[in-house]
Backbone as CSV, one residue per row, in Angstrom:
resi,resn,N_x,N_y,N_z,CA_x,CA_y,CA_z,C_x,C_y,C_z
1,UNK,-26.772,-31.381,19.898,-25.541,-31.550,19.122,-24.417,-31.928,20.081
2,UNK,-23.610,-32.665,19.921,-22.650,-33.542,20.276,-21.427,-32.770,20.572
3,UNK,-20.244,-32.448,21.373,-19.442,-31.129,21.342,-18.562,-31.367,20.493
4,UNK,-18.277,-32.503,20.384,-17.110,-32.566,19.388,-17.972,-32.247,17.703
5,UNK,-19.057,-31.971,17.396,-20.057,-31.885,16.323,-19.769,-29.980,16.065
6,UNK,-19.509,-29.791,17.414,-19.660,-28.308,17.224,-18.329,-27.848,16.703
7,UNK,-17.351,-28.488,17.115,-16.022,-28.165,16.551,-15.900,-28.448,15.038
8,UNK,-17.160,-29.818,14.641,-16.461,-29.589,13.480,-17.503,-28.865,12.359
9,UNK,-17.954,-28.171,13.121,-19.305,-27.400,11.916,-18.127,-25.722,11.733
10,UNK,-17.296,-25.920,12.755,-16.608,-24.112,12.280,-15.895,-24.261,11.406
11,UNK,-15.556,-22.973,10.828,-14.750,-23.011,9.438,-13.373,-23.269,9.798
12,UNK,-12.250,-23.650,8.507,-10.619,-24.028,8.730,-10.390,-24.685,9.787
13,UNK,-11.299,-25.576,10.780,-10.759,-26.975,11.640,-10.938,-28.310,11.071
14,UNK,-10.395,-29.014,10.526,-10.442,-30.144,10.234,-10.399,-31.261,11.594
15,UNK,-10.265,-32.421,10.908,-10.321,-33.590,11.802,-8.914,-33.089,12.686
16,UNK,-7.748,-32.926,12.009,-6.028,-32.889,12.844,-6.526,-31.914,13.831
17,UNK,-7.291,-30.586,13.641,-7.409,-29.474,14.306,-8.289,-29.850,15.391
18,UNK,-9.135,-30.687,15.092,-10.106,-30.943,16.637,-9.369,-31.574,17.241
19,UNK,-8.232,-32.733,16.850,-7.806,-33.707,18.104,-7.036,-33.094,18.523
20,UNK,-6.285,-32.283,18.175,-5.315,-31.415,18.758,-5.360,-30.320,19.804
21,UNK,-7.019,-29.966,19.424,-7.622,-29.231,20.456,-7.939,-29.891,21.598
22,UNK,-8.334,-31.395,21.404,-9.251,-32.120,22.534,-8.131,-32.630,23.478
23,UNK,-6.807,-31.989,22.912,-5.418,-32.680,23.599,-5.020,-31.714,24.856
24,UNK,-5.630,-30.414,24.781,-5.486,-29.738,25.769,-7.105,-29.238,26.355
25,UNK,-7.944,-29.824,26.310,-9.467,-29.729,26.862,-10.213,-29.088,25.879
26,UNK,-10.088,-29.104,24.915,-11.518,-27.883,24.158,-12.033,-28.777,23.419
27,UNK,-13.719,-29.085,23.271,-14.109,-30.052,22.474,-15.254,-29.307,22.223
28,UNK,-15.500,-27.746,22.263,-16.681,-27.188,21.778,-15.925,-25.853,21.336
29,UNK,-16.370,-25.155,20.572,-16.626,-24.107,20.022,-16.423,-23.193,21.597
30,UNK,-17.483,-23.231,22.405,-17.353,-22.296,23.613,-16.570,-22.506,24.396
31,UNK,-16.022,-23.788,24.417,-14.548,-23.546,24.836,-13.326,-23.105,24.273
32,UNK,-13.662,-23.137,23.052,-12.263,-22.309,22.251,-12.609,-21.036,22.411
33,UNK,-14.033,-20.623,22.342,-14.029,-18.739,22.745,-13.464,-18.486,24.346
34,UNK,-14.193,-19.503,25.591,-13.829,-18.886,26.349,-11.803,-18.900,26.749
35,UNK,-11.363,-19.618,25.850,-10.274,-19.595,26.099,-9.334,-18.641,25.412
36,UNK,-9.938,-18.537,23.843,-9.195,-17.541,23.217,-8.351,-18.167,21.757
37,UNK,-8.129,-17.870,21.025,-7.552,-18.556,20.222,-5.731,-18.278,20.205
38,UNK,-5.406,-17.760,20.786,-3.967,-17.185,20.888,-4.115,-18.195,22.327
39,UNK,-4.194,-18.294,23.011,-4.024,-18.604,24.400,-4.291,-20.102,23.968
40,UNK,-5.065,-20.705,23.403,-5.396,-22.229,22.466,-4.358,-22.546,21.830
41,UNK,-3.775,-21.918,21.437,-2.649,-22.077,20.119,-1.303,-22.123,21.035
42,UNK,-1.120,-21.346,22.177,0.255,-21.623,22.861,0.229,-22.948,23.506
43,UNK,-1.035,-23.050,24.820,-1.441,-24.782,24.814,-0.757,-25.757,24.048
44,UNK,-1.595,-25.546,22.956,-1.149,-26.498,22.117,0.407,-26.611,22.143
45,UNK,1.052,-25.403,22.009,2.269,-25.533,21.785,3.293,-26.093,22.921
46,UNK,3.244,-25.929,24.019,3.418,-26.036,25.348,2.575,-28.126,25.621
47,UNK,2.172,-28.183,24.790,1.972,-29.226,24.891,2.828,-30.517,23.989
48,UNK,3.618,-29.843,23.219,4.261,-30.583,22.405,3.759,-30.587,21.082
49,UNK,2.593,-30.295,20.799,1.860,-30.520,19.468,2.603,-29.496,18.645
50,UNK,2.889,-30.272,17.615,3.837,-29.656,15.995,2.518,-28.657,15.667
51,UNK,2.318,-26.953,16.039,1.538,-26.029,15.573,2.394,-25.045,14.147
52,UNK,1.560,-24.917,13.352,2.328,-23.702,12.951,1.678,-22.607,13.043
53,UNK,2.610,-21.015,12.447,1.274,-20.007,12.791,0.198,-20.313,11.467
54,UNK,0.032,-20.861,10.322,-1.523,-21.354,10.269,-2.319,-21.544,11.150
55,UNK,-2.669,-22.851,11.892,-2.860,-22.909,12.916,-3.525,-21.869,13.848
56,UNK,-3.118,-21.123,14.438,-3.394,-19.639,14.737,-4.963,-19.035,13.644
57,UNK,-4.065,-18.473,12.475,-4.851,-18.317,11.682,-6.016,-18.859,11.454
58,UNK,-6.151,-20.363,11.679,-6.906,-20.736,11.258,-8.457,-20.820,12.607
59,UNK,-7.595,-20.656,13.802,-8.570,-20.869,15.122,-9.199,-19.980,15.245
60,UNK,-8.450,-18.425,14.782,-9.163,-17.268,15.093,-10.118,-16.876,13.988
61,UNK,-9.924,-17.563,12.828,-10.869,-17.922,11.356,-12.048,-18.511,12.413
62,UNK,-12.072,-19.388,12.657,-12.945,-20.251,13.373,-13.937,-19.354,14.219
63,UNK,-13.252,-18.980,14.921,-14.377,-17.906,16.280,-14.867,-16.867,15.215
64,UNK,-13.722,-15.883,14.475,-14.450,-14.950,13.567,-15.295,-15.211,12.539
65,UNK,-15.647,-16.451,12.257,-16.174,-16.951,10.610,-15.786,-16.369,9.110
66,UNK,-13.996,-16.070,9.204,-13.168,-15.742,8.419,-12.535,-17.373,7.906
67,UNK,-12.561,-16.573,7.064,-11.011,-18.119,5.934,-9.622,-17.615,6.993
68,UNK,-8.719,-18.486,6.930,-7.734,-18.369,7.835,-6.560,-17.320,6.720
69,UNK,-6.804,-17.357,5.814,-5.827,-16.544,4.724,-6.315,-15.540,4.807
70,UNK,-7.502,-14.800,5.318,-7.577,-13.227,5.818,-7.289,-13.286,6.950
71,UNK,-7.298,-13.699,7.719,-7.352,-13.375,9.432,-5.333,-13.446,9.004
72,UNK,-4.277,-14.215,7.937,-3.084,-14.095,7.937,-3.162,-12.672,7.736
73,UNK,-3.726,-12.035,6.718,-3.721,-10.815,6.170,-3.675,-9.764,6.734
74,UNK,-4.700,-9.526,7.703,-5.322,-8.596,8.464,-5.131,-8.427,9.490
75,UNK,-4.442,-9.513,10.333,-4.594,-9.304,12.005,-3.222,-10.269,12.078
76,UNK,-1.692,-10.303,11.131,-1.016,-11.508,11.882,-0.282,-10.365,12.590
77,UNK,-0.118,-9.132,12.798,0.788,-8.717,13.743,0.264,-8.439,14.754
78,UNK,-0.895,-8.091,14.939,-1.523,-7.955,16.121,-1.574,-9.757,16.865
79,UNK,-1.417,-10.790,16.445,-1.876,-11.947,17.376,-0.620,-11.798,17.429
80,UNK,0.422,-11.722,16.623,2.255,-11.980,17.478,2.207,-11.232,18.042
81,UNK,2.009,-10.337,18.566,1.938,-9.146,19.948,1.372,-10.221,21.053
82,UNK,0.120,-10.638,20.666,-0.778,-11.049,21.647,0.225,-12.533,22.208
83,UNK,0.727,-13.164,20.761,1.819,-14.695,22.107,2.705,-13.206,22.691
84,UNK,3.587,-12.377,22.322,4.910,-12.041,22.767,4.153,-11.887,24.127
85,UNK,2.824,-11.011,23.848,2.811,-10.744,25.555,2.491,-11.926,26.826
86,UNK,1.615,-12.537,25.995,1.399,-13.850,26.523,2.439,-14.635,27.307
87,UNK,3.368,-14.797,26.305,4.423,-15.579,26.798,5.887,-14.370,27.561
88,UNK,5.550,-13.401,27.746,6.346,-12.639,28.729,5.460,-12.942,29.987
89,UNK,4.109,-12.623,29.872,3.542,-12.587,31.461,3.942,-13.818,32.180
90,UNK,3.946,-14.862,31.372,4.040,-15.920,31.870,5.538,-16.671,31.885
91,UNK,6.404,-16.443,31.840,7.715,-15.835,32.330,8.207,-14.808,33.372
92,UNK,7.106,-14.077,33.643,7.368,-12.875,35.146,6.314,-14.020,35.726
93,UNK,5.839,-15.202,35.285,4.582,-15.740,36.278,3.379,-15.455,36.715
94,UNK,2.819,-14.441,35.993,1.706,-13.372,35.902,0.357,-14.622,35.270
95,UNK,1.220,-15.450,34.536,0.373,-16.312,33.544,-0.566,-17.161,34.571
């Protein structure tokens, strides 16, 4: 299977969601795990790409094999913890 094949067999990535990924290196599935989907989603952002927190929702849908409208449900305050801290470490330069 082809890597960009693997991106698009996961759930809530469409076509916009793979190129957007392939804009900061991820063109497989195991590269969006080993990177993280919060840590994928700032990338992106830091890259200029128009994200919203869907987006988010929808990457960590992806690794979990959730619809992105539970992973909003269930886990959106815990991933805004996960940018705030994110993007503090990397402001003390820790990042």
């Amino acid at each position: 299977m082809a890597r960009s094949d693997e991106l698009r067999g996961l759930r809530n990535l469409g076509p916009r969601s793979q190129q957007m990924l392939a804009t900061v290196g991820i063109h497989s599935a195991a590269e969006l795990a080993a990177r993280g989907a919060v840590r994928a989603w700032l990338d992106l952002r830091r890259q200029g790409c128009k994200v919203s927190l869907n987006l988010l929702w929808a990457l960590v849908g992806a690794l979990d094999g959730r619809d992105w409208r539970e992973v909003a449900r269930t886990d959106r305050l815990d991933l805004l913890m996960q940018i705030e801290a994110l993007e503090a470490s990397r402001q003390l330069g820790l990042d």
